[in-house]
C-alpha positions as CSV (number, residue, x, y, z in Angstrom):
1,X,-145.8,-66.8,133.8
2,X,-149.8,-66.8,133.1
3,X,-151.5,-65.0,136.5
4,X,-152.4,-68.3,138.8
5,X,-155.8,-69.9,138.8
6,X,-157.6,-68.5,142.0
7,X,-160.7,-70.6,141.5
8,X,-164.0,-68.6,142.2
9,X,-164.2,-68.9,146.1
10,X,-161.2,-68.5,148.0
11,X,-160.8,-67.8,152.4
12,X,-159.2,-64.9,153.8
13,X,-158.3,-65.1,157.3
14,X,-156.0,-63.2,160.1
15,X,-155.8,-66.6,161.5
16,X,-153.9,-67.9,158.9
17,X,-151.1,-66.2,160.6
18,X,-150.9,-67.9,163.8
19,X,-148.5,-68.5,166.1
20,X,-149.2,-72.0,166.2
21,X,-147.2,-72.9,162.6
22,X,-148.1,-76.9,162.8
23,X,-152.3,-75.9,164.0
24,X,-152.3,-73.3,160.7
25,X,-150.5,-75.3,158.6
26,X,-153.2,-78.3,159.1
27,X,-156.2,-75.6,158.5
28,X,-154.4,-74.9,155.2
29,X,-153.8,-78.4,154.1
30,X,-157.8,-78.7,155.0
31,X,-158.6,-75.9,153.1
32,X,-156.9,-76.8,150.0
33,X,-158.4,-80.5,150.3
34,X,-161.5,-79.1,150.5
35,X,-161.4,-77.3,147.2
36,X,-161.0,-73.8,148.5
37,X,-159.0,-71.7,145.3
38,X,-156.7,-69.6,147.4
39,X,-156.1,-68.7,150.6
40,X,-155.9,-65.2,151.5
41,X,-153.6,-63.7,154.7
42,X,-153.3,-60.0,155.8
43,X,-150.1,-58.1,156.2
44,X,-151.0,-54.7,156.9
45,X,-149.1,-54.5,160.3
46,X,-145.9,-56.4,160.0
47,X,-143.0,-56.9,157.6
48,X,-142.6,-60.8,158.0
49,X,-145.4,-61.5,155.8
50,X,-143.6,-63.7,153.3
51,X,-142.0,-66.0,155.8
52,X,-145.8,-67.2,156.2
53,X,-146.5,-67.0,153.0
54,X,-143.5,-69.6,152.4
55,X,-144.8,-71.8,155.0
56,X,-148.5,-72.0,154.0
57,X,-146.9,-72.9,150.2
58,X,-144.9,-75.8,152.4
59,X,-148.0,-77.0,153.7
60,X,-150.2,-77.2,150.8
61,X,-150.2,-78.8,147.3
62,X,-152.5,-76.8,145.2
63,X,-154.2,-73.8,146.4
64,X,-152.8,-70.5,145.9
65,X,-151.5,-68.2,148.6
66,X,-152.2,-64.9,148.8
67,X,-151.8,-61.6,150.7
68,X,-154.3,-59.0,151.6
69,X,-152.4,-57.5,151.5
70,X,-148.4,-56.6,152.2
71,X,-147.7,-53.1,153.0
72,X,-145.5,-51.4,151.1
73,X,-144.3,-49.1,153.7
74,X,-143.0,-52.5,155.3
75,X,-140.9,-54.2,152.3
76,X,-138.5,-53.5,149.9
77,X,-139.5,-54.4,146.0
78,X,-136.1,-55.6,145.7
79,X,-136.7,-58.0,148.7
80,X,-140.2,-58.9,147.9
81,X,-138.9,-60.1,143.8
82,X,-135.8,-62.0,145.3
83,X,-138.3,-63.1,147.5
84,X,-140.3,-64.9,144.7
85,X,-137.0,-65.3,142.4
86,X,-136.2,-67.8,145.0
87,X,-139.5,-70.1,145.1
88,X,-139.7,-73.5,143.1
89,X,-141.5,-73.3,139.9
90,X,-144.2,-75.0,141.3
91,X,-145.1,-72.4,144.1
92,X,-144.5,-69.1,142.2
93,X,-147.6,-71.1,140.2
94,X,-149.9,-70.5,143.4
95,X,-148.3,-67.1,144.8
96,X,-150.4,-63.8,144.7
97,X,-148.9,-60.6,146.2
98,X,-151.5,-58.1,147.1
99,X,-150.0,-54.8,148.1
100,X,-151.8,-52.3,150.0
101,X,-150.9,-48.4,151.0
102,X,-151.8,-49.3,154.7
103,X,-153.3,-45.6,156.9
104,X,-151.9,-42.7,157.9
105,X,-152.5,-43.4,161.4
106,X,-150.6,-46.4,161.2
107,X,-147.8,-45.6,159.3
108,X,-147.4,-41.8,160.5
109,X,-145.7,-38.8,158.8
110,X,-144.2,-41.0,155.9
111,X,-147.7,-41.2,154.5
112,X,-148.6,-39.0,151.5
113,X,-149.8,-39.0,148.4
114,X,-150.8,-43.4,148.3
115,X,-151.1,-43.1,144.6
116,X,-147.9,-41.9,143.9
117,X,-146.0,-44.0,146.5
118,X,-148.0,-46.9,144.9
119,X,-146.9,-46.3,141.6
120,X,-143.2,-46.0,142.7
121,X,-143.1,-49.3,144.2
122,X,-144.6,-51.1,141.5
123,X,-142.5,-49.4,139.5
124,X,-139.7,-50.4,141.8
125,X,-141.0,-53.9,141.7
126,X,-140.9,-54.4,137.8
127,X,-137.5,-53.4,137.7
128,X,-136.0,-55.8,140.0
129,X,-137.4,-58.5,138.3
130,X,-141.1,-59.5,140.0
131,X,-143.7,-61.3,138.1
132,X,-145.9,-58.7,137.9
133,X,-149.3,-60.9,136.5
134,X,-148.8,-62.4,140.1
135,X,-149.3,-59.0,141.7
136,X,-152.6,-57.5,142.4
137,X,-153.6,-54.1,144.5
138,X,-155.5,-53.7,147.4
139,X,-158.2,-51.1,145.5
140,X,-161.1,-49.6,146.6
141,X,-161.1,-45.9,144.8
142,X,-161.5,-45.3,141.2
143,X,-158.1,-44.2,141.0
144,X,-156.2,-46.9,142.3
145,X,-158.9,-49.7,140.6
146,X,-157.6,-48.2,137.4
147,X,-154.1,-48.6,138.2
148,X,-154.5,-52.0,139.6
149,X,-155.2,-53.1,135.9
150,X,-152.3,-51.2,134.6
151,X,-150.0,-52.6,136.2
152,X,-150.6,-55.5,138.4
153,X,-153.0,-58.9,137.4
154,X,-155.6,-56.6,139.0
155,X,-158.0,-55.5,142.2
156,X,-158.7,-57.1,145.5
157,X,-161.1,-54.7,147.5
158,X,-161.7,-55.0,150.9
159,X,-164.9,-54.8,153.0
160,X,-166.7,-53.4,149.9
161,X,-170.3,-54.8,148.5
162,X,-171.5,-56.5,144.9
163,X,-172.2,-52.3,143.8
164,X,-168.4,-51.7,144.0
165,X,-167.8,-54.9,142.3
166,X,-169.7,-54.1,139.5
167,X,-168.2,-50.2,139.5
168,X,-164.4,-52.0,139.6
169,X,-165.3,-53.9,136.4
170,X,-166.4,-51.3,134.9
171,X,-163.3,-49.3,135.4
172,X,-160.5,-52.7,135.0
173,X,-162.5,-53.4,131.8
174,X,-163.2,-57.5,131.2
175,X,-159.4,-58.9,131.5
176,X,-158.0,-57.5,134.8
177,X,-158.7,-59.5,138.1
178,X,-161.3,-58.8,140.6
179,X,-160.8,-60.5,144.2
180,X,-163.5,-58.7,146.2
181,X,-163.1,-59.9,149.6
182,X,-167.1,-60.6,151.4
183,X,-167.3,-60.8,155.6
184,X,-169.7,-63.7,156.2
185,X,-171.1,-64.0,159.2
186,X,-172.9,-67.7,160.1
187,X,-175.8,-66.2,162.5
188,X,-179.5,-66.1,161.7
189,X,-180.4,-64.0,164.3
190,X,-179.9,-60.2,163.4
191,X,-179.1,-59.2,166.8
192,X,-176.2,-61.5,167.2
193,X,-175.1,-61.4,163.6
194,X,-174.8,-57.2,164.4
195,X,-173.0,-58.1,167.5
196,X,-170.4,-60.0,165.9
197,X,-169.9,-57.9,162.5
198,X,-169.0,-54.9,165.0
199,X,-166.6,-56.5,166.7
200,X,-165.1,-57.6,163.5
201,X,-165.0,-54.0,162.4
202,X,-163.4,-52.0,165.6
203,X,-160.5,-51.3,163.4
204,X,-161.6,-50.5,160.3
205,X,-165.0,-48.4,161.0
206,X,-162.5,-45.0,161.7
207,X,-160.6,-45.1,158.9
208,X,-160.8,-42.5,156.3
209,X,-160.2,-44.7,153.3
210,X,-163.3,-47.4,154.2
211,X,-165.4,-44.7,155.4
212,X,-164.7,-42.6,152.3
213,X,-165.6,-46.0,150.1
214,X,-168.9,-46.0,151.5
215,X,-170.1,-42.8,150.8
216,X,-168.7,-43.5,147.3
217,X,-171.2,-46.4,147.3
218,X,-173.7,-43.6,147.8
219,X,-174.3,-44.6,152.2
220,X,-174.8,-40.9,154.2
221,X,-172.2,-40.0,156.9
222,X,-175.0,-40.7,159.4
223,X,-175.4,-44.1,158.3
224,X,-171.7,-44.9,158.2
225,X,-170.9,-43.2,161.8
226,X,-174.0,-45.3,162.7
227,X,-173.0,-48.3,160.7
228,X,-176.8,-48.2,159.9
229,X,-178.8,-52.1,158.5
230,X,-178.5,-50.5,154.9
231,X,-174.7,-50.8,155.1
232,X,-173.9,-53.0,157.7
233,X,-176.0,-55.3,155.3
234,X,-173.7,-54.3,152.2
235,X,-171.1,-54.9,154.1
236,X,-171.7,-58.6,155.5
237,X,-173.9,-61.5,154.4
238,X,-175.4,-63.4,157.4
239,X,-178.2,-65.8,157.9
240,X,-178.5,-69.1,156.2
241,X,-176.1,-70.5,153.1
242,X,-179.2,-69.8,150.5
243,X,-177.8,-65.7,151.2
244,X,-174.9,-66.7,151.5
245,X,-174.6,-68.1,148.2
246,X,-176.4,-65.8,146.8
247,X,-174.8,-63.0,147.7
248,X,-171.1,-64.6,146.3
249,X,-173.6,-65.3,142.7
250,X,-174.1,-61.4,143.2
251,X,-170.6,-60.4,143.3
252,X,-169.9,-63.1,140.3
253,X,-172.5,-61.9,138.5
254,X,-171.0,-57.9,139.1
255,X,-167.8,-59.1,137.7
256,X,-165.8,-60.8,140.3
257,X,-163.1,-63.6,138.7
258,X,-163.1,-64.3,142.7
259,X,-164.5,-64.0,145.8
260,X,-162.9,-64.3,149.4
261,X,-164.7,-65.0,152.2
262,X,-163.9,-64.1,155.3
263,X,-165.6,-65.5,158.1
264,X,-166.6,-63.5,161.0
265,X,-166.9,-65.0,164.7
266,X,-166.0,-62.1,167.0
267,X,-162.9,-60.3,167.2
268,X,-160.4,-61.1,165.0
269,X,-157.8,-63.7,166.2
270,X,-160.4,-66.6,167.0
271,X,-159.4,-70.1,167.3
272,X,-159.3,-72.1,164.3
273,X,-161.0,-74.7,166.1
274,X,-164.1,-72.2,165.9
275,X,-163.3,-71.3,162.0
276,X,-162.5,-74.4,160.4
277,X,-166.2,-76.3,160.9
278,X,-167.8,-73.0,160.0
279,X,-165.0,-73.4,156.9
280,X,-166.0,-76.5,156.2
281,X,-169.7,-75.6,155.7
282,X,-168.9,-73.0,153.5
283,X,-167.2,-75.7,151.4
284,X,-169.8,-78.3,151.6
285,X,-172.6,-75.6,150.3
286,X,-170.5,-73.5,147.8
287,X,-168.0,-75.6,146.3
């Protein structure tokens, strides 16, 4: 089976885990009516990822479903291919795993050595039977980018700019997959659009990984333990849809096959009530 057709603009959203199944299940049906190409869910923290991945393929009727990603330290391979085994032709079509290594801090002594435990579980995974062309790799060092393209349909980096786009294509070479996820942020004035971006980034702005990414991208440790403009600006587009279009061009034009947008309005876990019309003027402008 041929990787699925993402489309070029896709949403990725925490919210698209809810608690509220029936409330996230109409965002997703509005999301794939509006011509979105995949909708993108994290899994970093829990092992029940694929229940809602199941659901969201319920609810919809063409958009793919995708995870940003599931972490490894959380499933089985052997779980996650009887997992898809079991799905009707039509929704291993518009299924995308993304598989991440998670943190140490999260995950603890187990942690060691993410490229080799990466490698072992896709190895895992191809034994017991998964489609691996519907398989992609959370990557944002050179080292696992290359790997991504190896073995999996290919890269899906996370909070990274159109530079790293370009520098993944470079490395996957022009048939691999390249889902760069992009936080948007619909606020013209700098002070507020700041504001919220740093809220969205509580989480991430310690770990070693993302900081290590940055300085990759050639960003100071002063300016990443200051989030300074020059980064925070990589980092997010905000202002009107003109940047905001142009800067999903910019990634297109790096390399991307696809871009996901994730909308930032505070701390994650905001109600979909305030996403979906900010959702639906993404769509209106880009698609």
């Amino acid at each position: 089976m041929a990787a699925p057709d993402l489309g070029k603009i896709g949403i990725w959203a925490a919210e698209l885990r809810g608690i509220d199944n029936a409330a996230v299940d109409e965002a997703a049906a509005e999301l794939d009516e509006l011509g979105f190409g995949a909708l993108w869910m994290p899994g970093g923290r829990d092992g029940n990822t694929l229940i809602d991945v199941s659901q969201r393929l319920a609810a919809t009727r063409r958009i793919v479903v995708a995870t940003g990603i599931i972490n490894l330290w959380k499933h089985e391979p052997r779980d996650v291919a009887d997992w898809y085994a079991g799905l009707s032709d039509d929704h291993k079509g518009r299924v995308m795993i993304g598989i991440g290594i998670s943190h140490s801090r999260s995950i603890g002594e187990a942690w060691d050595k993410p490229l080799t435990r990466m490698r072992q579980f896709i190895d895992a995974l191809d034994v017991a039977g998964m489609a691996m062309d519907h398989t992609c790799l959370a990557a944002l060092g050179p080292k696992m980018v290359a790997l991504s393209g190896e073995r999996t349909a290919g890269a899906h980096p996370y909070l990274v700019s159109p530079d790293h786009t370009r520098e993944a294509r470079e490395i996957l070479g022009p048939d691999s997959l390249l889902m760069p996820e992009q936080g948007v942020i619909l606020e013209t004035d700098p002070a507020r659009a700041r504001a919220i971006g740093l809220e969205a980034l509580v989480h991430y702005r310690g770990l070693p990984n993302y900081r290590n990414s940055w300085k990759r991208l050639g960003f100071s440790e002063e300016e990443v333990e200051e989030m300074a403009p020059r980064l925070f600006d990589a980092l997010f587009t905000w202002g009107g849809m003109d940047k905001i279009a142009q800067r999903v061009r910019a990634h297109h034009d790096a390399g991307a096959n696809h871009v996901c947008l994730q909308v930032a309005a505070g701390p994650i876990g905001q109600p979909l009530s305030v996403l979906m019309p900010k959702w639906r003027e993404l769509a209106e402008a880009l698609l």
